[in-house]
C-alpha positions in Angstrom: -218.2 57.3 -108.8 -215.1 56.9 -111.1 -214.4 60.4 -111.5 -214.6 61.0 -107.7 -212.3 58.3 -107.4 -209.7 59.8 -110.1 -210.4 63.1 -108.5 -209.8 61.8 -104.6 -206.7 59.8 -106.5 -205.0 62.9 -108.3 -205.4 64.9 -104.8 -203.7 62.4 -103.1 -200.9 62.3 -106.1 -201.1 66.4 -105.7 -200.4 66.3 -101.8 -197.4 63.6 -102.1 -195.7 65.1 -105.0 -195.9 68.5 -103.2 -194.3 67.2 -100.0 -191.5 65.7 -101.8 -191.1 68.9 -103.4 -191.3 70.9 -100.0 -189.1 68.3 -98.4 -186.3 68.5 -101.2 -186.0 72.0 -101.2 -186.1 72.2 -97.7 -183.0 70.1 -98.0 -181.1 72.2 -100.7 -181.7 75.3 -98.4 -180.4 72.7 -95.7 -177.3 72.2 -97.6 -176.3 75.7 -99.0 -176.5 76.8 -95.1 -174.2 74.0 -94.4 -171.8 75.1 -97.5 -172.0 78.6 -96.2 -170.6 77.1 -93.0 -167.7 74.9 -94.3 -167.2 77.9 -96.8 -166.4 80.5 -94.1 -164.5 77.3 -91.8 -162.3 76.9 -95.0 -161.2 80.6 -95.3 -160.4 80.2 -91.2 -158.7 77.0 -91.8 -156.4 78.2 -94.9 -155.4 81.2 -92.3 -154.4 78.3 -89.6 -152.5 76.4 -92.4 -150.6 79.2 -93.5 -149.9 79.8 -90.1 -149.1 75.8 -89.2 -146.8 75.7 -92.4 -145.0 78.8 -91.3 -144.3 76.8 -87.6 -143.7 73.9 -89.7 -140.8 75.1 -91.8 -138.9 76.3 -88.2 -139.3 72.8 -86.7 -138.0 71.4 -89.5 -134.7 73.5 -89.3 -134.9 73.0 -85.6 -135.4 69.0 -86.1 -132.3 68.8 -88.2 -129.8 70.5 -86.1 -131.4 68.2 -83.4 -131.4 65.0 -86.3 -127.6 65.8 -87.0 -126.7 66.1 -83.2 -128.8 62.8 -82.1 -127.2 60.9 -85.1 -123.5 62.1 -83.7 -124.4 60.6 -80.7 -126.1 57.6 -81.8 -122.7 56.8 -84.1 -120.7 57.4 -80.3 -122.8 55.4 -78.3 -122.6 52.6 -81.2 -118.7 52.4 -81.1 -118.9 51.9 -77.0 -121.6 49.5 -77.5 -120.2 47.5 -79.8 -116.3 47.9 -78.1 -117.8 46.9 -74.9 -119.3 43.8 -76.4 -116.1 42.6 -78.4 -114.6 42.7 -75.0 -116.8 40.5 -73.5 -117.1 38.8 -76.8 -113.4 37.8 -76.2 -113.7 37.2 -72.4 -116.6 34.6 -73.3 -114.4 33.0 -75.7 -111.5 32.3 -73.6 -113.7 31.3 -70.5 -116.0 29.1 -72.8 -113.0 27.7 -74.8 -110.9 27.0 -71.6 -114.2 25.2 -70.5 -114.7 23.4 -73.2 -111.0 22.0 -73.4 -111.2 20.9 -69.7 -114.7 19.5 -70.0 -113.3 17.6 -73.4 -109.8 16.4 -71.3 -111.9 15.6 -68.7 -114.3 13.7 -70.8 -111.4 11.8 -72.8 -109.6 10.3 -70.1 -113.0 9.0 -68.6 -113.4 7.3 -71.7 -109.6 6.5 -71.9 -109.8 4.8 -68.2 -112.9 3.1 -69.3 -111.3 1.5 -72.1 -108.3 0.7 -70.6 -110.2 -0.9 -67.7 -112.2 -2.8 -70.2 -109.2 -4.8 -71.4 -107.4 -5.2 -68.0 -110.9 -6.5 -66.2 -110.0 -9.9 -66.8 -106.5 -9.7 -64.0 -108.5 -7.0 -61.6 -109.0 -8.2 -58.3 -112.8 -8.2 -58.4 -112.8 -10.5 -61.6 -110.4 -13.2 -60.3 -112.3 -13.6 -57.1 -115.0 -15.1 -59.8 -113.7 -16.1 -62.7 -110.3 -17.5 -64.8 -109.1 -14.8 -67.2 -108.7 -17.4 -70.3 -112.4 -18.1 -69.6 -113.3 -14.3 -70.6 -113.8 -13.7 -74.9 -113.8 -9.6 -75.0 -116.3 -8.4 -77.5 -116.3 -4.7 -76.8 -119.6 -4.2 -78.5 -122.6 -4.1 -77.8 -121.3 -5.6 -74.8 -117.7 -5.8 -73.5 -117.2 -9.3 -72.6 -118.7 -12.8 -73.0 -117.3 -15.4 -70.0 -118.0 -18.9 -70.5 -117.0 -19.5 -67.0 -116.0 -23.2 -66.4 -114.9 -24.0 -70.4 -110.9 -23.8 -69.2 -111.6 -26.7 -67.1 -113.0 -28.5 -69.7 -109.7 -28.2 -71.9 -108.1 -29.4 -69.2 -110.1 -32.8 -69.3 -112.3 -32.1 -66.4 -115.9 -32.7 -66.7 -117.8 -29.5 -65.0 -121.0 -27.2 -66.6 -120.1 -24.4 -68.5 -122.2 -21.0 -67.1 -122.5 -18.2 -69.9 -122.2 -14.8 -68.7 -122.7 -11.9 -70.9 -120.7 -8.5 -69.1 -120.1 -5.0 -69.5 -117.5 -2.9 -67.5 -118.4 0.4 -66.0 -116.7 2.9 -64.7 -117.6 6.4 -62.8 -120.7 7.6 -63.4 -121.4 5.1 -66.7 -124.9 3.6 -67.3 -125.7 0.8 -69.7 -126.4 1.8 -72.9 -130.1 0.9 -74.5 -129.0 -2.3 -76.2 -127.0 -3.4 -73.5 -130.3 -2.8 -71.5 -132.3 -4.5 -74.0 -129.2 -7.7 -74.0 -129.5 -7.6 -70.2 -133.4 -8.0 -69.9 -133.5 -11.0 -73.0 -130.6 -13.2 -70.7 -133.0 -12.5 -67.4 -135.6 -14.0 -69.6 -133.7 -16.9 -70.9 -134.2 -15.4 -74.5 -131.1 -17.3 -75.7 -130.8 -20.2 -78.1 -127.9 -22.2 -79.5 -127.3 -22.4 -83.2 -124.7 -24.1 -85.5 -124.2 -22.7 -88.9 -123.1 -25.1 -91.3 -121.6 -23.4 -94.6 -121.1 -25.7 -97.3 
């Protein structure tokens, strides 16, 4: 039973060692057809490069007559380019700097009449309707005056309540600034408080 066993075993070893065989040389014949093939491509393809190089070498004479015509030009079209855009460069200038002078005279004498009507408020028409100009302390900043409207009375020896307004003079187009809005909203909520510094 064990030699029938080693015999059915070396058969078996026999048939798979003989297809391996078969199969590997049927894939060297496999291969030496295929390198017959790319053999016989190769001679065809050295013909075609010969051939290529030969078109090669008159493109590359053609492509620098072209190259040194196309960089003739390019150099030409660079000189208009860049003349054109110096001449709008300079156009832009002047327009932007004429701009930018007006816009800047324009700007200084809003902040010019500002200031000056900062400092005359006090004899305008508007302010004497309210209050006494020797009643108004300018500041200037945060805010541009502080009117402690009643207090000339006072040194005049009449007995009367002082009101305390805090006020800032606009003119055109002028907003209050964020402090002044943040000054503004803590005297609407009576965020104000005496205090007496004693310095010894």
């Amino acid at each position: 039973m064990i030699l029938l066993l080693s015999l059915i075993c070396s058969s078996f070893l026999l048939i798979v060692v003989s297809y391996f065989l078969w199969r590997a040389k049927s894939e060297l014949v496999s291969k030496e057809l295929q390198l017959a093939k790319i053999s016989g491509e190769l001679t065809h393809t050295h013909t075609d490069i010969s051939n290529l190089h030969a078109s090669i070498e008159g493109l590359t004479n053609l492509l620098t007559d072209k190259e040194r015509v196309y960089k003739d030009d390019l150099q030409l079209a660079k000189r208009t380019i860049e003349e054109h855009y110096k001449d709008q460069m300079e156009v832009w200038k002047k327009t932007e700097l004429e701009k930018t002078v007006k816009e800047s005279v324009n700007k200084s004498r809003s902040i010019l009449r500002g200031k000056t009507t900062e400092h005359f408020a006090p004899i305008s028409e508007e302010f004497l309707k309210e209050f006494i100009p020797s009643d108004a302390k300018f500041i200037g900043s945060p805010i541009d005056y502080i009117i402690f409207s009643g207090a000339g009375s006072i040194t005049d020896g009449e007995e009367k309540e002082i009101e305390i307004i805090f006020m800032d003079i606009k003119t055109g187009k002028a907003r209050l600034t964020k402090v002044q809005r943040a000054i503004k909203k803590a005297v609407e909520e009576k965020r104000i408080r005496w205090k007496t510094l004693e310095i010894t």
